[in-house]
Each structure stands twice: as structure tokens, then as C-alpha cells.
N, C-alpha and C positions, 0 to 999 in steps of 0.2 A: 545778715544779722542773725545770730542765734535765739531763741525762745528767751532764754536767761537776762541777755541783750536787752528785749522790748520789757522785759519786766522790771529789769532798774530805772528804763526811761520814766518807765509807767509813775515808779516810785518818784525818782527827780523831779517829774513833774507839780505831783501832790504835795514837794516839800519844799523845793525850789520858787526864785523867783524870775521876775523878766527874762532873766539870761538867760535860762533853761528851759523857755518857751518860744525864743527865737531862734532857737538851736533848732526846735525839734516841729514848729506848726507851723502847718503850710500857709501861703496867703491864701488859698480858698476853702479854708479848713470851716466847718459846720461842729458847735458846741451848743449840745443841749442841757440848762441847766435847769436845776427848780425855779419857780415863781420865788424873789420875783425880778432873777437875772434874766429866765429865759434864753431865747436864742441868740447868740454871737455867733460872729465870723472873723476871718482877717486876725486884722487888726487890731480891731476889738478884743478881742482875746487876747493880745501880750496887754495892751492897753488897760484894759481890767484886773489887770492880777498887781499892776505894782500899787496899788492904794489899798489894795486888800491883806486882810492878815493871813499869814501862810500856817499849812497844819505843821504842826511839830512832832506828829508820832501818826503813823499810819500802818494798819494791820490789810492786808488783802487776802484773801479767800476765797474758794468756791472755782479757783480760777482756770480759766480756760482757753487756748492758744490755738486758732485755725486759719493756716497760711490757703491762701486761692491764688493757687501759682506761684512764680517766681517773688513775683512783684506787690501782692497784697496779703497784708496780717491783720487779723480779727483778733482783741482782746476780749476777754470778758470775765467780769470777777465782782464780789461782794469786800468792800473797804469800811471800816471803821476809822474816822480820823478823828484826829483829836487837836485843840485851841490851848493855849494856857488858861484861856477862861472859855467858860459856855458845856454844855452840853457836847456829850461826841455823835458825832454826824456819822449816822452808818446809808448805806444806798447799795444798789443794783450799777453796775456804769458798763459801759463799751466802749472801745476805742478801737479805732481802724487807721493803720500803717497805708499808706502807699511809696513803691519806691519810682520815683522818677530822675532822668537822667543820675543814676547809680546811688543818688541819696533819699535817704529814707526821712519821711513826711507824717506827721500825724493828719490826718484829712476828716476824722469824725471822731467825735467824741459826747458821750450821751450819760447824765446820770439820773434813776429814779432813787428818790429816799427813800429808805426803808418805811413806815406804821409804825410810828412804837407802839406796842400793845397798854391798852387801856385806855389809847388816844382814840378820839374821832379821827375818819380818813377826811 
């Protein structure tokens, strides 16, 4: 899969629903989210996304792309997304590819939120 490749996924993910999560995350995938989703796994994770509201515009930045071997890709980037209502959500996140028997897995995925400045941490 090319670099360009993981970064539409990346995209589809953030904008997409159910279907574009059981396409792409493994059954033993590890998702770290803020309080107060916290940790998921599995199942949990397609399971959680179809009652949730999906973002509608997402910007990524900062980002950065490092394969370890054939077989594993490290994302990493700064996203601003946005709700048709609410404030925009910006964070820190990571995402780790594995490819097993020849298809490609999302296996970890971690976001820290940004401080908005003038906020208490």
C-alpha cells in the first residue's frame, strides 16, 4: 500500500461509518480515546461508531509516515475535525497498520486532545 493509500484510509475513517471500520480494524485492534470513551478493542470499536455522530470536515497536519518493514506502518499527525454543531475537536493521534496474511489491519490507534489555550489542563 502506498503512503497516499494509508492517508485516505486515515481520512475515511474520521468521516465514515460502520462500513469503513470493518473494512479496515482488526479484531484485536487497541483504541485510545479521551475520557470519557477511553480504551476499546474489537468489536467495540465498529460497535461504537454507529450511534455516534461522524465528523463532517477534517483537516490533518504535522504528518508523518514510518514503515518498520514490509509489514508495519506508523501514522502520525495533528487533525482538527469538525460536528455540524459543537466546537472543533483538534488532538495529537497515532495509528499503526499491520499487514497480515497480505491484508492490511489498522491494529492501534491513540488520540491526545489538544489544551485549548486559556483552558485549565
Amino acid at each position: 500500500m502506498t503512503d497516499a493509500e494509508f492517508w485516505q484510509i486515515e481520512r475515511e475513517l474520521w468521516l465514515g461509518g460502520p462500513e469503513v471500520f470493518r473494512r479496515w480494524v482488526a479484531r484485536e485492534c487497541l483504541m485510545v480515546f479521551p475520557d470519557p470513551v477511553g480504551i476499546l478493542s474489537g468489536q467495540t470499536v465498529i460497535d461504537s461508531i454507529a450511534p455516534a455522530p461522524r465528523w463532517e470536515a477534517v483537516a490533518l497536519s504535522g504528518t508523518a509516515l514510518h514503515r518498520l518493514g514490509a509489514d508495519v506502518a506508523v501514522l502520525a499527525y495533528r487533525i482538527e475535525a469538525a460536528r455540524p454543531s459543537g466546537p472543533p475537536y483538534r488532538a495529537s493521534c497515532s495509528t499503526t497498520y499491520v499487514r497480515q496474511a497480505g491484508d492490511w489491519w489498522l491494529m492501534q490507534h491513540q488520540q491526545t486532545p489538544h489544551r485549548e489555550e486559556g483552558r485549565p489542563t
